[in-house]
C-alpha positions as CSV (number, residue, x, y, z in Angstrom):
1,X,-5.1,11.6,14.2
2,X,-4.3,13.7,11.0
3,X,-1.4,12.1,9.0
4,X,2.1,13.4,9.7
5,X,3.9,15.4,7.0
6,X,7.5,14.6,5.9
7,X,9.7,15.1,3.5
8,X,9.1,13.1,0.5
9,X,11.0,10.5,0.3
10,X,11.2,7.4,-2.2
11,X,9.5,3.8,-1.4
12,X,11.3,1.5,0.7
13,X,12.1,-1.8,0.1
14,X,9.3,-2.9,1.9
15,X,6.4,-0.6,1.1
16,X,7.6,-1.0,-2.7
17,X,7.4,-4.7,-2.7
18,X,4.1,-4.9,-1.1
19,X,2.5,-2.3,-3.8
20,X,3.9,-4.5,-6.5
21,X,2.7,-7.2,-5.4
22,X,-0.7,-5.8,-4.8
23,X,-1.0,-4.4,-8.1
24,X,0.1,-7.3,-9.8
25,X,-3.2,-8.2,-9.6
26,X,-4.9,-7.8,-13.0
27,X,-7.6,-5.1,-12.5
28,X,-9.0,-2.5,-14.7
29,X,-6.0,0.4,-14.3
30,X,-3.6,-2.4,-12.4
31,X,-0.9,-1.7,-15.6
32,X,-1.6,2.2,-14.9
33,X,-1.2,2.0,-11.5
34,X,2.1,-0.1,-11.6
35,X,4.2,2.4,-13.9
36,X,3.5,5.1,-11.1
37,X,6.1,2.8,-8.3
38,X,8.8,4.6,-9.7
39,X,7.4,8.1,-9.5
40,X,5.7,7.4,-6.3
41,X,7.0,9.0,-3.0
42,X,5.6,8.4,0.7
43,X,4.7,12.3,2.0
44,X,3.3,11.2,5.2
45,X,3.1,8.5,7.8
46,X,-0.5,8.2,9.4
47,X,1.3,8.5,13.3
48,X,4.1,7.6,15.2
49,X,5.8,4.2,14.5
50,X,2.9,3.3,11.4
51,X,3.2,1.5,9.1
52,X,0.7,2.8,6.7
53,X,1.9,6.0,4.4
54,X,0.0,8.7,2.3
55,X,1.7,8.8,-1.1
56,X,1.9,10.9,-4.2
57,X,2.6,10.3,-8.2
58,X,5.3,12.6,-9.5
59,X,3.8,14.4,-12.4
60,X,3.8,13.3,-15.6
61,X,2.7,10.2,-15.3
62,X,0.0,7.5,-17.0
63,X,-3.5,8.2,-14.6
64,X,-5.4,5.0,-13.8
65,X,-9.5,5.2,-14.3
66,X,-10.4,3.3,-11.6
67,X,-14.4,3.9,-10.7
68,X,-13.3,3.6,-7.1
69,X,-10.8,5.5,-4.7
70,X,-10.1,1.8,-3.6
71,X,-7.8,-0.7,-5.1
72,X,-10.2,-3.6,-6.1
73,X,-7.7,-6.5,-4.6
74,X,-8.2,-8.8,-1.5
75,X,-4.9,-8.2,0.4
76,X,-5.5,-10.0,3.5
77,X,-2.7,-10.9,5.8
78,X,-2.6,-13.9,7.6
79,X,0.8,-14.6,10.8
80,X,2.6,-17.8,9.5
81,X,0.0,-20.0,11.7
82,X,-2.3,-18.7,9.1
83,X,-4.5,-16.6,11.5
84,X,-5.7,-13.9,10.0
85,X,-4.4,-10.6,10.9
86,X,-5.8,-7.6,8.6
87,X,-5.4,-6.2,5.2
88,X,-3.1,-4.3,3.0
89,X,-5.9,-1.5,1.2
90,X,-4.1,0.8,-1.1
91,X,-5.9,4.0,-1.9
92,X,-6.1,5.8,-5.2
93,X,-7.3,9.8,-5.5
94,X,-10.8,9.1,-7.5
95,X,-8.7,6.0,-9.7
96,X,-6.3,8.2,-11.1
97,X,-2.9,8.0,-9.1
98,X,-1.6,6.5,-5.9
99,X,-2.1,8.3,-2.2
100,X,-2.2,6.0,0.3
101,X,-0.7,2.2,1.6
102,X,-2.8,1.1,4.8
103,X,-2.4,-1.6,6.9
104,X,-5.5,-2.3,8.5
105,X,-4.7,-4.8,11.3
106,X,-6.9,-6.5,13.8
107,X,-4.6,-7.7,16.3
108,X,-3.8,-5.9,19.4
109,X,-0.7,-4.0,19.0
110,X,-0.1,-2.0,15.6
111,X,2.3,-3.9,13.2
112,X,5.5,-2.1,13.1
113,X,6.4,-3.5,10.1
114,X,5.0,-4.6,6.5
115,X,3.8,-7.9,6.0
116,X,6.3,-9.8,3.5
117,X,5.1,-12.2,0.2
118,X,6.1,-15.7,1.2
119,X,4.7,-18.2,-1.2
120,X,2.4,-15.3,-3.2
121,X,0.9,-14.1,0.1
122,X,1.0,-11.2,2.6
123,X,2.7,-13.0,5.6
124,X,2.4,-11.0,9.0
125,X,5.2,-10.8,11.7
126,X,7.5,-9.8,9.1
């Protein structure tokens, strides 16, 4: 299913305190990456209900040169019994700027909601 367009709109609460904690991470382009939050704004949602956004960089801002589309940091979310239950990936176009915040989940219903940072981890029911 092909993302569904919206009107930009700025980060919520949530999406902004999961990609700030995500690129808190010290990474090559992390510093970049994190003076974009307050130009980024979510443009689509990847289907009804999701979670998981496409985003885009207001212009100007300082490009990232990451070698990879993909944020190098293990995001894995784990449900307070500490099963895991997927991964926050966030998604760069070539390095430069921010386009996307997936939640790739492995349990059987999608997660209608973000995961939240409890004790420096992604914790998942929300």
């Amino acid at each position: 299913m092909a993302p569904l367009s919206i009107d930009p709109r700025p980060l919520n609460t949530d999406e902004r305190a999961v990609l700030a904690h995500i690129l808190s991470a010290e990474f090559s382009g992390s510093s970049q990456l994190r003076s974009q939050l307050d130009r980024t704004e979510v443009i689509a949602v990847w289907g009804p209900d999701s979670v998981s956004v496409d985003l885009q960089v207001r212009e100007p801002c300082e490009h990232a040169a990451l070698p990879e589309a993909l944020v190098p940091v293990d995001a894995h979310v784990h449900d307070p019994s500490g099963a895991y239950v997927g991964e926050i990936l966030v998604w760069t176009d070539l390095g430069a700027t921010l386009t996307a915040l997936e939640f790739a989940w492995v349990t059987h219903e999608m997660p209608m909601s973000l995961p939240t940072i409890v004790n420096g981890q992604l914790s998942w029911p929300a």
